[in-house]
C-alpha positions in Angstrom: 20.1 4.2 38.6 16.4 3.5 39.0 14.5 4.6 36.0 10.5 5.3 37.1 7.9 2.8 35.0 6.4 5.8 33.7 8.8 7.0 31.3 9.2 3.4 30.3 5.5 3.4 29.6 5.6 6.7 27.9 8.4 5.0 25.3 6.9 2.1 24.7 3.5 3.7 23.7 5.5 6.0 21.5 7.2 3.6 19.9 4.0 1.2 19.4 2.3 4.7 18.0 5.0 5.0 15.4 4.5 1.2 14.3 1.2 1.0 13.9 1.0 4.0 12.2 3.3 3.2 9.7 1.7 -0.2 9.4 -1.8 2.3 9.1 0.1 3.8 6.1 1.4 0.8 4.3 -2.2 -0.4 4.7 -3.9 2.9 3.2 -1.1 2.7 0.1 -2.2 -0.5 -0.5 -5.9 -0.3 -0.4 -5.1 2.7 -3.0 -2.9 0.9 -5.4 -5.3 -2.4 -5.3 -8.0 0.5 -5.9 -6.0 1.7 -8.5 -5.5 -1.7 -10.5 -7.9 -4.3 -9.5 -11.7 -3.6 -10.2 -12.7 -6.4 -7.5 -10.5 -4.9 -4.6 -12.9 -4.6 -1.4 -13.0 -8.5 -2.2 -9.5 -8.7 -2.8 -9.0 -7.2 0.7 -11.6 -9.0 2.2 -9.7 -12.2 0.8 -6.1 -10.7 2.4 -7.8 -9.9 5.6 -9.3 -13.2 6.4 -5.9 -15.6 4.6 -3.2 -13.4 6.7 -3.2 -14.7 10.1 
């Protein structure tokens, strides 16, 4: 059975979708919590950003 590239395209943009937008959410929690708890926290991200390869 030949499957046409297409669909395999469609399901891998789906899936990539779905990860990155639960890696968008893990992201937004926490920003929110270091919000929440840490008065220095756009540094504090800024430090995270640049340290995480």
């Amino acid at each position: 059975m030949h499957v046409p590239l297409s669909r395999h395209w469609s399901v891998g943009w789906r899936c990539m979708l779905l990860v990155l937008g639960h890696a968008w959410n893990q992201m937004l929690w926490l920003r929110a919590l270091l919000l929440i708890c840490t008065p220095s926290a756009e540094g504090w991200i800024m430090l995270q950003r640049f340290s995480v390869p």
